[in-house]
Backbone as a printed PyTorch tensor [residue, N CA C, xyz], in Angstrom:
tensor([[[183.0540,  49.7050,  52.0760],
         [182.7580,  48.3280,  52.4650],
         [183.9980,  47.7200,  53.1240]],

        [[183.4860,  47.0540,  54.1780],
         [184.7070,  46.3410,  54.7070],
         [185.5290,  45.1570,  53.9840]],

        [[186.5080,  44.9690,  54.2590],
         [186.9440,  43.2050,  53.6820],
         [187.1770,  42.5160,  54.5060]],

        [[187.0920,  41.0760,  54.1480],
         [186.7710,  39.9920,  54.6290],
         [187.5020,  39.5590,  54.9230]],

        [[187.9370,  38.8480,  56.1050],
         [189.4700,  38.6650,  56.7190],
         [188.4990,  37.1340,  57.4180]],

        [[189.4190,  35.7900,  56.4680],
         [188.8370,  34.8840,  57.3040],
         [189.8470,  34.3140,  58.5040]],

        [[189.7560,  34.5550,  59.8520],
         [190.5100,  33.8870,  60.9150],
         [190.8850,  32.4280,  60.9820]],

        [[190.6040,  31.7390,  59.7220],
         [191.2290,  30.5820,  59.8700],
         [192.0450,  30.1540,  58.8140]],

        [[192.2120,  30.9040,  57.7200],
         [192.5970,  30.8980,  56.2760],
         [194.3150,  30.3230,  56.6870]],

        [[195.0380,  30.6560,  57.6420],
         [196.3470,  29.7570,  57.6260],
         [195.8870,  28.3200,  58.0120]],

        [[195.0150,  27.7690,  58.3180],
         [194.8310,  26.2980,  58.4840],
         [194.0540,  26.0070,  57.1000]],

        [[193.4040,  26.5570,  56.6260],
         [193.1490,  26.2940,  55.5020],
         [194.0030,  25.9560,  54.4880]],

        [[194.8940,  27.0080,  54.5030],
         [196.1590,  26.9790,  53.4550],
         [197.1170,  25.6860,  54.0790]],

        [[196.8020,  25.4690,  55.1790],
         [197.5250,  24.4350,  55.5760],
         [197.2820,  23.0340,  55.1590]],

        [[196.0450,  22.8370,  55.3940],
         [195.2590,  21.6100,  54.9510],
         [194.9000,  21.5640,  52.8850]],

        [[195.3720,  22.5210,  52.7150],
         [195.6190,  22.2200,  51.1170],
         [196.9990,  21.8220,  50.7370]],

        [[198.1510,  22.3570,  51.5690],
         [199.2110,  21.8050,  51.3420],
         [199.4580,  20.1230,  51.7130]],

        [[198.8040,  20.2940,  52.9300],
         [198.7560,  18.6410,  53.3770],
         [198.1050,  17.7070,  52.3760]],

        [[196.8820,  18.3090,  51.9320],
         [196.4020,  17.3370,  50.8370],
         [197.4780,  17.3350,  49.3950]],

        [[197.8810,  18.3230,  48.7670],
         [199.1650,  18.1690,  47.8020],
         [199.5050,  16.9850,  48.3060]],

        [[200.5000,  17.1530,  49.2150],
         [201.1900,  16.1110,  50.0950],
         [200.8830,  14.7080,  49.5740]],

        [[199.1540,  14.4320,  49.7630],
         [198.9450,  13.3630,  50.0470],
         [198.7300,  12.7010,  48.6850]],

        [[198.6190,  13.7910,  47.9640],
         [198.7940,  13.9340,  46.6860],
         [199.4430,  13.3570,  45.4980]],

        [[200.3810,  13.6020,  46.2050],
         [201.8970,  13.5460,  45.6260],
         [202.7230,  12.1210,  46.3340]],

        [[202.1730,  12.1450,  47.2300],
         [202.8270,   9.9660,  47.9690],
         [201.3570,   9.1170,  47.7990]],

        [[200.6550,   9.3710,  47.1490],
         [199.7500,   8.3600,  46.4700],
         [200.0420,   8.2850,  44.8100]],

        [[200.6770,   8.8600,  44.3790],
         [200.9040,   9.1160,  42.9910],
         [202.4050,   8.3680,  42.6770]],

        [[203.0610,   8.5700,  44.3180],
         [204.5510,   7.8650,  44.0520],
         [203.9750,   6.2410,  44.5490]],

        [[203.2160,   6.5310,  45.5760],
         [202.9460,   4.8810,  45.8480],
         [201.9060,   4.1810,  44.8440]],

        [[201.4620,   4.8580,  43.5890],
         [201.0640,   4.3320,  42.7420],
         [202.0690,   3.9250,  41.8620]],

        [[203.4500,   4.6840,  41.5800],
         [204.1960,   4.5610,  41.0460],
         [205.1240,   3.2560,  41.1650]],

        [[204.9860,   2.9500,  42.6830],
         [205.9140,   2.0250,  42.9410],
         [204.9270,   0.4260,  42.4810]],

        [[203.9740,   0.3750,  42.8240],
         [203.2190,  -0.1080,  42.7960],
         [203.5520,  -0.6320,  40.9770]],

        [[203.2560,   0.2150,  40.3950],
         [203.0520,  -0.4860,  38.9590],
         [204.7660,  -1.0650,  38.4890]],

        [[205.8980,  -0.5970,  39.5540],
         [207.1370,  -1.0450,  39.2690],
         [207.0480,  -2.6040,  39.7220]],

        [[206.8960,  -2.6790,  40.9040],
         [206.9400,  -4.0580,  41.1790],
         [205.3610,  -5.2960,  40.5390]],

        [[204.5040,  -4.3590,  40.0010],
         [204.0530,  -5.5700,  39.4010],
         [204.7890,  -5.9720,  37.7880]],

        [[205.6330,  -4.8490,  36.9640],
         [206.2610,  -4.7300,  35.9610],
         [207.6770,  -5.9850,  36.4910]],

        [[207.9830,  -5.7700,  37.6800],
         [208.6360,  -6.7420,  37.7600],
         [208.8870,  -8.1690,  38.1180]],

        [[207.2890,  -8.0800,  38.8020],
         [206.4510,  -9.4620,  38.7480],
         [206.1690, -10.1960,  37.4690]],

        [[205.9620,  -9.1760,  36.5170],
         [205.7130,  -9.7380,  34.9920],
         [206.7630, -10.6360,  34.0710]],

        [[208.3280,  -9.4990,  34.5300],
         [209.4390,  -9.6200,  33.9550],
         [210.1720, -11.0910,  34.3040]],

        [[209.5410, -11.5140,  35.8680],
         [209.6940, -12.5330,  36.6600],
         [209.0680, -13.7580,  36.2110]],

        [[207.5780, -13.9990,  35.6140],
         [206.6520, -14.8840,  35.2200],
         [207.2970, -14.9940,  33.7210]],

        [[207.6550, -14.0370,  32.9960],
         [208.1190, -14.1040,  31.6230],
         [209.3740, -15.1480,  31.5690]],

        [[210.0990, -14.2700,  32.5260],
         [211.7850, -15.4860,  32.3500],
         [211.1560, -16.4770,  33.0310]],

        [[210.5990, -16.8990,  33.9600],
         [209.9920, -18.2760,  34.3990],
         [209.8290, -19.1060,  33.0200]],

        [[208.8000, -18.7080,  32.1540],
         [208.1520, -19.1510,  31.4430],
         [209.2030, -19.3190,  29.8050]],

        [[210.4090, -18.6450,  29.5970],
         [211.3000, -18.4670,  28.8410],
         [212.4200, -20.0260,  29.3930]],

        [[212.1170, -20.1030,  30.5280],
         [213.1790, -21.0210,  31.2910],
         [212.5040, -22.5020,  31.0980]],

        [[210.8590, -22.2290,  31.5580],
         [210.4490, -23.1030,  31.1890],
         [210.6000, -24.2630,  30.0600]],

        [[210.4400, -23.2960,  29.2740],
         [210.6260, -23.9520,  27.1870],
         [211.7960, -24.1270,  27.2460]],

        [[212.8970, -23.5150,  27.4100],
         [214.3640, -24.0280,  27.6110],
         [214.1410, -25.3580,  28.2800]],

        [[214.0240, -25.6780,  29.4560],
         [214.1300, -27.0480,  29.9270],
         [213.3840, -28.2270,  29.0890]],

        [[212.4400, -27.6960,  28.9620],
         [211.1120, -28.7090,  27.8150],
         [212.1180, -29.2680,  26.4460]],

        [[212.7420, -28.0470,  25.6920],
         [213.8910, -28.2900,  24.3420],
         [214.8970, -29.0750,  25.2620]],

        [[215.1980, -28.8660,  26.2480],
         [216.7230, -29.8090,  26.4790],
         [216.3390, -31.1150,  26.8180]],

        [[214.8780, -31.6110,  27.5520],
         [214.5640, -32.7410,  27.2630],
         [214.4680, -33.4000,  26.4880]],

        [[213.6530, -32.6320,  25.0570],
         [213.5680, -33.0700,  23.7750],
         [214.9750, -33.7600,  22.9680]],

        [[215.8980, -33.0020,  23.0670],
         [217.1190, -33.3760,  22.4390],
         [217.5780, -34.1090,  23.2630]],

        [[219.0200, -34.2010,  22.7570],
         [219.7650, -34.6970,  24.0010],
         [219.9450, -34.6400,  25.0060]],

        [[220.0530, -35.7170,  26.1040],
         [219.8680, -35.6460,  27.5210],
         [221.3360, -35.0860,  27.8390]],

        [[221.2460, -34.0110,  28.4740],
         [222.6020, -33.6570,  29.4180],
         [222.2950, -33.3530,  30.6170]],

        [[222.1120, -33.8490,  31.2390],
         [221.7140, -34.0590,  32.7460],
         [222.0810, -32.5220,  34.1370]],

        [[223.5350, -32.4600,  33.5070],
         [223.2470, -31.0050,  34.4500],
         [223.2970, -30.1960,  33.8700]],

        [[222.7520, -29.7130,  32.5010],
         [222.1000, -28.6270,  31.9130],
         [220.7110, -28.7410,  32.5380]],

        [[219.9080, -29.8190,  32.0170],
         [218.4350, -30.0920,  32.7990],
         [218.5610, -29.8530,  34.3090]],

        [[219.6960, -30.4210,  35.3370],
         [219.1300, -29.7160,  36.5870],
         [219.8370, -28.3770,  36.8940]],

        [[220.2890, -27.8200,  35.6170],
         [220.4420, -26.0250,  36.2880],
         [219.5790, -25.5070,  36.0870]],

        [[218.7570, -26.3260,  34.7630],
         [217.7730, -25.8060,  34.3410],
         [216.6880, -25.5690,  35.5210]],

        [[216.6510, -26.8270,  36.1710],
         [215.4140, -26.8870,  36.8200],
         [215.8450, -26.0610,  38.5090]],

        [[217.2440, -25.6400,  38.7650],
         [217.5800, -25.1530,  39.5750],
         [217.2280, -23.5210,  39.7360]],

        [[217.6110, -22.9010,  38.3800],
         [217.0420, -22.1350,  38.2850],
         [215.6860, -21.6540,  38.1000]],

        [[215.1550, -22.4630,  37.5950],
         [213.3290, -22.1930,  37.5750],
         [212.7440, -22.3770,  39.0930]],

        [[213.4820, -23.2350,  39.9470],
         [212.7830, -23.2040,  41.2710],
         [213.4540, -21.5390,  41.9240]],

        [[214.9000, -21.5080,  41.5800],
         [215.0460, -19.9750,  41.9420],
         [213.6030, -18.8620,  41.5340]],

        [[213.6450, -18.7790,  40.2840],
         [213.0400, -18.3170,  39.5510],
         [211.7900, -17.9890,  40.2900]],

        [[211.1780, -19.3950,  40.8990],
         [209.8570, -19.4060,  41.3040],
         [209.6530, -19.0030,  42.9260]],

        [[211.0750, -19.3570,  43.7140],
         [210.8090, -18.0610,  44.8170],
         [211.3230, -16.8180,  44.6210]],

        [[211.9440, -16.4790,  43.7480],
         [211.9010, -14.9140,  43.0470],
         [210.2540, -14.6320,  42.7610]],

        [[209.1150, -15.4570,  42.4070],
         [208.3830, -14.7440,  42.0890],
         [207.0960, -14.7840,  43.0140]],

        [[207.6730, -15.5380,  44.2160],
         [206.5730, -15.6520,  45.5020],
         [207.1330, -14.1330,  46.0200]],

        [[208.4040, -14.1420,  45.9850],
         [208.6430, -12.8060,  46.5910],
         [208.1630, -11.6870,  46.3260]],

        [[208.0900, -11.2680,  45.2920],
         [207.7210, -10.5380,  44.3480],
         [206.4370, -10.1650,  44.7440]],

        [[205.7160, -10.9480,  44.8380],
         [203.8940, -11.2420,  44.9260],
         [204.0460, -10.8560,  46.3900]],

        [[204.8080, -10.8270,  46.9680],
         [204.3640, -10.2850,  48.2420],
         [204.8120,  -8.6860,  48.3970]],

        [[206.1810,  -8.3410,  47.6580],
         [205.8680,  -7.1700,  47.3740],
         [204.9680,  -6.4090,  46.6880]],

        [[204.3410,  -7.0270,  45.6050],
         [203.4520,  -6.3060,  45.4300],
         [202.1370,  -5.7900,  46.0960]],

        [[202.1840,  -6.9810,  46.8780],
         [200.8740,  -6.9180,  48.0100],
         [200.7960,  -6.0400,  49.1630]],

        [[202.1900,  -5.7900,  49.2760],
         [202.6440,  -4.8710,  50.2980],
         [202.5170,  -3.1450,  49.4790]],

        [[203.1470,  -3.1740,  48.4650],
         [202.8540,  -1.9260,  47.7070],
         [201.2370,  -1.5660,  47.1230]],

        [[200.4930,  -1.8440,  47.2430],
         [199.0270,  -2.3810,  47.4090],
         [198.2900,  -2.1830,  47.9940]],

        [[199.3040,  -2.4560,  49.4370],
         [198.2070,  -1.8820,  50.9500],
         [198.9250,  -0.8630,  51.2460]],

        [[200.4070,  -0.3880,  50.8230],
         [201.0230,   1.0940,  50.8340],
         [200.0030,   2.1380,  50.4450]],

        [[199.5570,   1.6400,  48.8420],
         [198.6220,   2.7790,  48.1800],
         [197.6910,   2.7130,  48.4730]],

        [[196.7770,   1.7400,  49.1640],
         [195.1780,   1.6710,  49.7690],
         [195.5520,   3.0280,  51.3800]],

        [[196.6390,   2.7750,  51.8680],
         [196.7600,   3.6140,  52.9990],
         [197.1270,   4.9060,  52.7280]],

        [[197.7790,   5.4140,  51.8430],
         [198.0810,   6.6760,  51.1410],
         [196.7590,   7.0970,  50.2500]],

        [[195.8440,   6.4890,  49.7920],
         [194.6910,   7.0110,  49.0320],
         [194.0370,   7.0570,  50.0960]],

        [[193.7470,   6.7180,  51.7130],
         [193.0570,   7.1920,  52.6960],
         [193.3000,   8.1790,  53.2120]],

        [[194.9950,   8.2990,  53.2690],
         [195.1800,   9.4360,  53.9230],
         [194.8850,  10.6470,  52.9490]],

        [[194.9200,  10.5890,  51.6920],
         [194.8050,  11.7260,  50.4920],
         [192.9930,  12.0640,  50.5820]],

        [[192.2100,  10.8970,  50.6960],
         [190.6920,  11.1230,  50.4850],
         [190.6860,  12.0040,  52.5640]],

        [[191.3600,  11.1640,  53.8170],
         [191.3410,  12.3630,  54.6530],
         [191.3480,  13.9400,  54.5860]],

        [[192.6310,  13.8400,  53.9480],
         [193.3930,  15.1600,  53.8760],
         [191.9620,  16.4060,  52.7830]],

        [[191.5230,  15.4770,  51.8170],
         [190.4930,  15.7950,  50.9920],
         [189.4380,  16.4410,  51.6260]],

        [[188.9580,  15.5550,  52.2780],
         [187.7860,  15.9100,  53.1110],
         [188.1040,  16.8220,  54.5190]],

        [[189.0640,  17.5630,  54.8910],
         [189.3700,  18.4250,  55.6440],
         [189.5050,  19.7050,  55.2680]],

        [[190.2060,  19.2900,  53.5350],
         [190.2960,  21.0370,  53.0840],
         [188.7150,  21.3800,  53.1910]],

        [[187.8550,  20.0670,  52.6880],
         [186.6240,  20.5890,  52.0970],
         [185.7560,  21.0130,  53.3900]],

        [[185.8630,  20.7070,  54.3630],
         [185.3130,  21.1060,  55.5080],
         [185.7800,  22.4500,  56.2240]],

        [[187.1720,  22.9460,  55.6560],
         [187.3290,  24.0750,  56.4290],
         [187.0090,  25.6380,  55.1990]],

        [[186.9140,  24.6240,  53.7620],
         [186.7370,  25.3310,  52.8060],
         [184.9420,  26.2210,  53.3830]],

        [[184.0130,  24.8060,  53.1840],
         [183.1780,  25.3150,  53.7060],
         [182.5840,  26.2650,  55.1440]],

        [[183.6030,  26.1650,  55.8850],
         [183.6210,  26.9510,  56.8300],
         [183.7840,  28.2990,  56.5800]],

        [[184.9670,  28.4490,  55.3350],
         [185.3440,  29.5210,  55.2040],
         [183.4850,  29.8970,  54.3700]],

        [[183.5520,  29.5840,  53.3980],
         [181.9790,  30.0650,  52.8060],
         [181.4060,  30.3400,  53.6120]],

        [[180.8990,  29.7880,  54.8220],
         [179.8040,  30.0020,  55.8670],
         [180.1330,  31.1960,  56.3710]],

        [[181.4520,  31.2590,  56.9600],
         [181.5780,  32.6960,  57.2790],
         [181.6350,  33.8400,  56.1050]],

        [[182.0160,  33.6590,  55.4000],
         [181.8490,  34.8610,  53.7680],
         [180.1410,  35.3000,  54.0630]],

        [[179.2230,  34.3820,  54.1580],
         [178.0790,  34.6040,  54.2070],
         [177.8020,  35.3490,  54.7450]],

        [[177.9590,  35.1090,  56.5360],
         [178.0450,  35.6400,  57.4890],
         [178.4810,  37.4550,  57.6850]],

        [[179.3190,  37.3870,  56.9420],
         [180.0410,  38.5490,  57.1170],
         [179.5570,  39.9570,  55.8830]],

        [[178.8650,  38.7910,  54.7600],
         [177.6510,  39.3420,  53.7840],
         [176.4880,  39.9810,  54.5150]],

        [[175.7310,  39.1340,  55.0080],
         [175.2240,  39.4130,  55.7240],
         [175.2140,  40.8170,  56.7580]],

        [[176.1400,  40.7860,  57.4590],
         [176.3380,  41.8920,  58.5220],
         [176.7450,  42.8480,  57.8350]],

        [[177.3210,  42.8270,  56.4080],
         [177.6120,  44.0560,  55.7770],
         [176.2980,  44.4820,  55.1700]],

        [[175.3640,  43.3170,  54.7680],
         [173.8590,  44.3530,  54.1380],
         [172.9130,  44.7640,  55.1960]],

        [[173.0410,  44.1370,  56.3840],
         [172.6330,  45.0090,  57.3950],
         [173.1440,  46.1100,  57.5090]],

        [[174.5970,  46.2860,  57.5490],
         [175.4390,  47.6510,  57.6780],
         [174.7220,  48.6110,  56.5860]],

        [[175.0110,  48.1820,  55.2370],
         [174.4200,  49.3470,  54.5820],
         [172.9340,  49.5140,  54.7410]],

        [[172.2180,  48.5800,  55.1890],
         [170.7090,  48.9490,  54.9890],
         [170.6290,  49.6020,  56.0390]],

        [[171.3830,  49.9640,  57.0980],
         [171.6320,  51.2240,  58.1220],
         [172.0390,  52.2140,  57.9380]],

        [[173.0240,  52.6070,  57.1660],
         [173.2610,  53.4800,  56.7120],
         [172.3550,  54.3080,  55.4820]],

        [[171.4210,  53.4430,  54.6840],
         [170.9520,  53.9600,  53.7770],
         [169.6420,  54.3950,  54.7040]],

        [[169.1820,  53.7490,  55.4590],
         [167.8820,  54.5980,  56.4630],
         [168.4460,  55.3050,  57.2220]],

        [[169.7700,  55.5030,  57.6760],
         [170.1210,  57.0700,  58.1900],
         [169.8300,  58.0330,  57.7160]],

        [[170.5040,  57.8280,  56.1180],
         [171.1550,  59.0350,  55.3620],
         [169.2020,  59.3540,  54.4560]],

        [[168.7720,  58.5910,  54.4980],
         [167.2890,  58.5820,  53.9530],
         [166.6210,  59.8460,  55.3970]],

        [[166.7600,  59.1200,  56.4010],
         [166.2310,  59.2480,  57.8620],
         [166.5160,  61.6280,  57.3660]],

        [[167.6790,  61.3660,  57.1930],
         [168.5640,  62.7030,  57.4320],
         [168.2120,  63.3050,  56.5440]],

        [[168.2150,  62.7260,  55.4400],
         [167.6510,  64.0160,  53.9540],
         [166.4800,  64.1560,  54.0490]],

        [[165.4110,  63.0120,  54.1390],
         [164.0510,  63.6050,  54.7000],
         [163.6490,  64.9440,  55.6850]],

        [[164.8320,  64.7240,  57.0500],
         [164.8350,  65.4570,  58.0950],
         [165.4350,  66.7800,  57.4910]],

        [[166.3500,  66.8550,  56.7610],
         [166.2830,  68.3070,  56.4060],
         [165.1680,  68.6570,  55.4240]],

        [[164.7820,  67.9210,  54.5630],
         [163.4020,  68.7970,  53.7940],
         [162.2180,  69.6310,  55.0990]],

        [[161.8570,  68.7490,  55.9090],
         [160.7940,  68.6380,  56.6780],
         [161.7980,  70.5420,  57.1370]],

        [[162.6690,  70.4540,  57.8100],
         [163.5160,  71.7720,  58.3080],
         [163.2940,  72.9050,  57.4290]],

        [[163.5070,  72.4380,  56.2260],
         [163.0980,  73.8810,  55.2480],
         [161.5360,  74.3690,  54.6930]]])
């Protein structure tokens, strides 16, 4: 029996590495992704830690530029955390574009995968024709010598 030699199997092997690939930078751009909302969190927390600080220094005694560092820093605080929100939004549409290119890359192995099957078939095929030729030869031939003797 012959073997099966598929003519496209280096693009195949190619397009599985590419999908790894895509694999592997959707998994980091998921990664980054959950960093900067961890630090969006860490951001809303001290906001909110700064907050109650200013609220207690009202309560007590008034010291006036404790209350406006206070409140200096919480407006810091609060474009620290517009910023933030936009990185995350950006890391967001990083991983929406890296899970396209990974579901691409996906759907290419699977198309050349199936190619490869189609031809396996194919090549099934022409081999049970092959033997069902050979077996009505060799049938053809042993008959033909009985008939001789």
């Amino acid at each position: 029996m012959a073997i099966f030699r598929y003519g496209m199997q280096n693009v195949l092997n190619i397009k599985e590495k590419l999908e790894e690939q895509e694999k592997q930078n959707f998994a980091m751009m998921r990664v980054r992704l959950t960093e900067e909302e961890e630090k969006l969190e860490a951001l809303k927390a001290r906001r909110e830690q700064v907050a109650l600080e200013g609220k207690k220094m009202r309560e007590d005694k008034i010291d006036i530029l404790s209350i406006k560092e206070n409140t200096a820093l919480a407006s810091y605080i609060d474009e620290e955390i517009k910023g933030q929100r936009v990185k995350v939004m950006a890391a967001e549409k990083n991983l929406e574009n890296a899970r396209k290119r990974m579901q691409d890359a996906m759907q290419e192995r699977k198309i050349h995968e199936k190619l490869r099957e189609n031809a396996f078939e194919e090549f099934m095929k022409e081999e049970g024709i092959k033997e069902a030729k050979e077996i009505d030869e060799l049938t053809s031939y042993v008959y033909g010598q009985k008939d001789e003797e």
